[in-house]
Structure formats: C-alpha cells, structure tokens
N, C-alpha and C positions, 0 to 999 in steps of 0.2 A: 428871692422868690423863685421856688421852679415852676418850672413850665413843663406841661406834658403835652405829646402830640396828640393834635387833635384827632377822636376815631368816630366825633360825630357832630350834629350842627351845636352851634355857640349859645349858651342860655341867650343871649342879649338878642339875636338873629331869631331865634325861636320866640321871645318876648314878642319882637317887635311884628312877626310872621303874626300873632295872633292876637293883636293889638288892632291890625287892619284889618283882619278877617270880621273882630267883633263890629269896626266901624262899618265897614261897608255891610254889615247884617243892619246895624241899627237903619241905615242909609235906606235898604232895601223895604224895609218893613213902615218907614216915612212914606218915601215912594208907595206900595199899596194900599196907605189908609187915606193919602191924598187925595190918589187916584177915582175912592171911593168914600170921601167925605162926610157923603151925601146920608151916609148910613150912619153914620156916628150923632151921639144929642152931648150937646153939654150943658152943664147944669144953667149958665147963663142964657141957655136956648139962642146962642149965635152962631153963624155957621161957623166951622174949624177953619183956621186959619194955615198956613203953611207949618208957624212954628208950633202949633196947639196938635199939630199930627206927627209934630218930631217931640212935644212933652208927649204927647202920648205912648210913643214908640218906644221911648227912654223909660217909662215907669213901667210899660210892661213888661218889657225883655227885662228888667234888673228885680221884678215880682215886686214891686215895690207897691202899684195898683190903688192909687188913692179914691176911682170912682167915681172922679168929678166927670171922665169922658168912657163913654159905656153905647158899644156895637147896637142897635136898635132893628135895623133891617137884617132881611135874612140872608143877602149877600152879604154883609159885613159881619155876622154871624159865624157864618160857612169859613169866612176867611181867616178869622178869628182860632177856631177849632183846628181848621187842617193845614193855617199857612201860620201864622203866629205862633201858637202854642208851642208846636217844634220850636222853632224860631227863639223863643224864650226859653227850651232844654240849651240850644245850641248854643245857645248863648254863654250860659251858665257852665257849661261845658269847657268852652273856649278860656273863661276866667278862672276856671278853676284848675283846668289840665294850665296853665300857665304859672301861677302856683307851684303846681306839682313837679313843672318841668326845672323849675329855678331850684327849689329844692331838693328835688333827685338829683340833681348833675352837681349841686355842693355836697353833696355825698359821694355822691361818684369820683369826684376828684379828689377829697379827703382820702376817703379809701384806695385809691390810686398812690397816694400817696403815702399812705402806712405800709403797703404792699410793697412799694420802690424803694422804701427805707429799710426794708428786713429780706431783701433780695438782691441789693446792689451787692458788687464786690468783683473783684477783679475786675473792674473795670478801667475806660481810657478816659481820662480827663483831655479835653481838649480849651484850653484859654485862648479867646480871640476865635472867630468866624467870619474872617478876612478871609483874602485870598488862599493865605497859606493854610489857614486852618480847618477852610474846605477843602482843599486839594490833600491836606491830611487826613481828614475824616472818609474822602472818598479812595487813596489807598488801604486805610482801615478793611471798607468795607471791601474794598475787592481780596484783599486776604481772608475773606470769610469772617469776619468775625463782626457778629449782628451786632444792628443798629440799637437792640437796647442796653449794651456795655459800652454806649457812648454816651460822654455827658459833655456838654458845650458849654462853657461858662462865658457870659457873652455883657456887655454894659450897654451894646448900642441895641436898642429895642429893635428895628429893621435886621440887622444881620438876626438876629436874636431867633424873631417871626419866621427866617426864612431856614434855619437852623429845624424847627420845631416843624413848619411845613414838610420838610425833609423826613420828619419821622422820627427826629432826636430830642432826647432829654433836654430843656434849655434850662439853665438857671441865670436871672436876670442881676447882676452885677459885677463887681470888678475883681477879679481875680486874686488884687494885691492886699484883702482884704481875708483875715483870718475866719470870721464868720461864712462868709460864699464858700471857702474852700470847704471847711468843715459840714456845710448844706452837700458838695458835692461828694461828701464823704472819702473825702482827699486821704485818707488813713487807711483803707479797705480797697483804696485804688491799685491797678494792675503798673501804672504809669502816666506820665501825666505829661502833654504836649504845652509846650508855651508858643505859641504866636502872635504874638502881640504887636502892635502896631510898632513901637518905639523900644529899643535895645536898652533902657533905661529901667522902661515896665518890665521886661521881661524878667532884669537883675531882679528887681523887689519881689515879683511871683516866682520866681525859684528860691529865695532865701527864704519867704512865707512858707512854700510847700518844704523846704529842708526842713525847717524847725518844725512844723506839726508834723512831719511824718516820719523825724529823727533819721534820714537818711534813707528809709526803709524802702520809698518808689520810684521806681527807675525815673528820671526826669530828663527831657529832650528838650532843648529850648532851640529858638531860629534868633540868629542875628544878623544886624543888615554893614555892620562893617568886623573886617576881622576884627581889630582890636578892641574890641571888646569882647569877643571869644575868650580870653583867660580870663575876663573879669566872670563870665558865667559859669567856668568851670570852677574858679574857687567860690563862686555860691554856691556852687550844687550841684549845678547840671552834670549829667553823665553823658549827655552827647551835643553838640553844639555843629547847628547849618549853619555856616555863613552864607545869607542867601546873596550879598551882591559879588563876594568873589567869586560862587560860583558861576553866575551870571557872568561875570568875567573873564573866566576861564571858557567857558562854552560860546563866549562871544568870539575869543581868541582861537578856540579851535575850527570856529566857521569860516576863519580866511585861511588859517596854514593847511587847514588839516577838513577839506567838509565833509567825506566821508564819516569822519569821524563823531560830527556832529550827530550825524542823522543814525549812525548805531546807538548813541545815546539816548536821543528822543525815542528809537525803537525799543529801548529796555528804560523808560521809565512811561511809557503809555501804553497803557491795559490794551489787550487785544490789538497788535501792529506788528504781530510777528514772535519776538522776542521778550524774555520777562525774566527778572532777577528772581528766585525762588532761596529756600534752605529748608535742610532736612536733616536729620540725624542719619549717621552713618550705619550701615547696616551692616551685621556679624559678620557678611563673606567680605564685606569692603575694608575689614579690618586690616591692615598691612601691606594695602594695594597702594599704587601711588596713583595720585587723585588726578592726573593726566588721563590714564587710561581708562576712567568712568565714563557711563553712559546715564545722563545727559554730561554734556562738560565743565566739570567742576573750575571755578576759580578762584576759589580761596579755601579758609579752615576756621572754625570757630571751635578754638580750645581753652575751656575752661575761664571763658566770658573775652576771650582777646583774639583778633584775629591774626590767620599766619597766612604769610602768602607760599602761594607753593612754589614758587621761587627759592624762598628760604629753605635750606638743611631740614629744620624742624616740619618744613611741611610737605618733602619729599614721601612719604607715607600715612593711610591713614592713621590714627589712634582711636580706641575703643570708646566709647563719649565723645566722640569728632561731632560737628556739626559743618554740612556741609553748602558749601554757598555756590549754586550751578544755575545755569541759563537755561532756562526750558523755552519749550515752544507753547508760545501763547495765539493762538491765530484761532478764531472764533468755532473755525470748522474743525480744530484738532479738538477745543475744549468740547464744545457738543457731542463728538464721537466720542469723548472717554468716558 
C-alpha cells in the first residue's frame, strides 16, 4: 500500500469533526425547545417531556417533520423561523459536506496516485526506516536532492507514520517481497538503500532488487558484521557499510588517536565545520595535480573507481575526473554563498 504525505486533515478527523458539530446542533436545539416547552401542543395534549423535545429536534433538523409536535405560541414560532430553520440548513450542511469531504479526498489520493506513478523515476529507494535509514534519507536530503525522489519502503506501520510525517513517499511492506519493490517502482529507481534490521533481510532485498532490475540500479546495502559483506556483494550490492566495524574502528581511534575522532564526526555532521563534497573537474583543472586545488581535494573518481592521490595514477588530474574535496560547511559560510 503507499502512503502519501499528508498535505491536509484526514477524512476520518474531518468525519468525526462533523459528527460532533451535528450532535451538539441537535443538543442545542433540545436545550431551546425545552427551555420553551411551554409553546409547543402535542397531538396527545400532554406537556413535552424532555425526551419529546429531543424527537422533536431530531425530526426537524433531519426535515423528516411528522407533525405530531407543532410551535403554537409566538415565541416558539419566532424561534422556529430565526433559530431552527437555520439550524436545520446547518445541519444538512454538515451531513452532506461530510459526504463530500470522504469522497473528495478518495479522489484526491487516487489522483495523487496516477500522478506519482507517471512522474516517479530516478528516484532513491530507501528499505527500512530505522536508524540507519533515517540518517540516510536525511544525508539524501542535505545533498539537495528533494523529498519527493524518496520512497521509503517500510513493514513497521510506526517507523512507517513517522516516514510519511516527514514528508516522504511511504509504501507499507516488506521489502523482500517482489510486489512492494515493483509498487516502488524499483526498475525506474536511481538506486536503492537496504537498511534493514537484520544482515539476512538485507541479502534476500538485494537479490529481489538484482533480479527485477537485472543489474541496472546501483544498490548500497549496510551490514552489521563484516562477514557477511562478500555474501552481499555476490548478491548484488555495489557498495556494502559494515556498520559495527566501523563502529569499531572509531571506537579504536577515540583512545589512540581522539583528535582524530572528532575530524570525523566533523565531516560526517552537516553544518560543524567541515563536509565531504565531489564535483567534476573543471577544464583549467585538467593536468594540475589535485594537491594544489582549492578547496583540498582528497581523492579521484575515474571512471566509476576511486584513486587516491597517493597513487601514480592520481598524481594529476584527468578530463572526466571527478573530484572528492573537503569544503567548508559552517552555517555562516553556507548563508553568505
């Protein structure tokens, strides 16, 4: 099932919003014929009871009007004409815009949905909206690239809700399933994130996305012990996290080494200084050696592999180089540029 973000109140909130508006009208219009009973005959010529001024209030606001109880004095006349009458538009109002609001907004979403199906494409699949797959979607989004070329494929309804809160596409089921992918339109995808809970799930959603997309979408999976890293590259995957060595590593560098720690943290959190960027290399940069760039270049991406400029080969730039440098991320330099 997908989910779109919500951009306004929920038929069901809106129901129930005017579910109680009509009760406390009917409420209301009890209370004033009570109040003035005294005007009212009924055909039994006994006086109006409490619940004989709540049938009453019920047959007229719904114009139903059977006749057996009829306003006789000219206060309950008066009140009839300028406080009722409305009273029973309003009414009818309220049950009918009800109606209309359940109806409109099942169209509203259908069409939403014919619209998202003949617009999506390059887009990022994101499976799992755990930890990891938030903190993916929100470097997603700090690289510029909007919220609606993200699709969250998600099983737990909570993560799901707070996905689609967020502003993103949700579609409710499990990843490892060839139906969901194909809903996310996993064929016309740009790439596709696995985070998944368990190093198990991840294998089966990357061999699902391999065979429906024959190869064709770049596929990133996160894994929580290395060895299982080759088992996800011969399913698929083209780039594999191991998130607990790295976790290991950075635990290890916070005692030997904690400066080093904290340059870390500074280039992988948005605004703290420091930020991992790339760019293609530019004509005059052609044949320069990527030491002597401004900002300071630390790697090369040629022709989909990286080269470190350590290496021979990446002593100078090349023409389609792509370039991987440290900028400055600091809130005051972004707003001034």
């Amino acid at each position: 099932m997908i989910h779109f973000p919500k951009v306004r109140q929920s038929p069901l909130r809106a129901l129930g919003v005017r579910l109680l508006a009509a009760v406390a009208l009917v409420v209301l219009i009890v209370v004033i014929v009570y109040v003035d009973r005294g005007g009212y005959r009924d055909v039994t010529e006994t006086p109006l009871s409490l619940l004989d001024c709540a049938y009453y209030a019920v047959v007229t606001l719904s114009t139903t009007g059977y006749g057996d109880i009829t306003p006789v004095s000219e206060s309950a006349r008066v009140i009839n004409v300028f406080v009722i009458t409305p009273a029973r538009v309003l009414f009818l109002i309220i049950l009918v815009g009800t109606t209309l609001e359940v109806l409109t907004e099942q169209y509203r979403t259908n069409l939403r949905l014919t619209r998202w199906r003949k617009k999506v494409k390059d887009h990022v699949i994101v499976c799992g909206y755990g930890t990891k797959g938030r903190s993916a979607v929100n470097a997603l989004l700090e690289n510029g690239l909007d919220k609606s070329r993200i699709v969250v494929v998600e099983r737990d309804q909570t993560a799901l809700r707070s996905a689609i809160a967020s502003g993103l596409v949700g579609i409710e089921g499990s990843a490892t399933r060839s139906s969901t992918l194909l809903d996310a339109h996993v064929k016309d995808a740009k790439s596709v994130i696995i985070a998944t809970h368990s190093d198990d799930a991840a294998v089966l959603v990357t061999l699902t996305v391999r065979q429906l997309t024959a190869g064709k979408v770049r596929i990133i999976a996160a894994a929580r012990e290395s060895e299982n890293a080759p088992l996800l590259r011969q399913s698929g995957a083209h780039h594999v996290i191991v998130s607990a060595s790295t976790a290991g590593r950075l635990l290890g560098l916070s005692t030997s080494a904690p400066p080093l720690i904290e340059v870390v943290e500074d280039l992988l959190t948005p605004g703290q200084g420091m930020a991992l960027a790339m760019r293609s290399a530019e004509r005059r940069e052609v044949g320069q050696a990527p030491r002597a760039l401004d900002p300071l270049v630390i790697a090369l991406v040629r022709r989909g592999k990286v080269v470190s400029i350590a290496e021979p080969a990446g002593l100078t730039v090349e023409t389609g180089d792509m370039l991987v440098y440290v900028r400055d991320d600091r809130p005051s330099t972004v707003a001034g540029a």
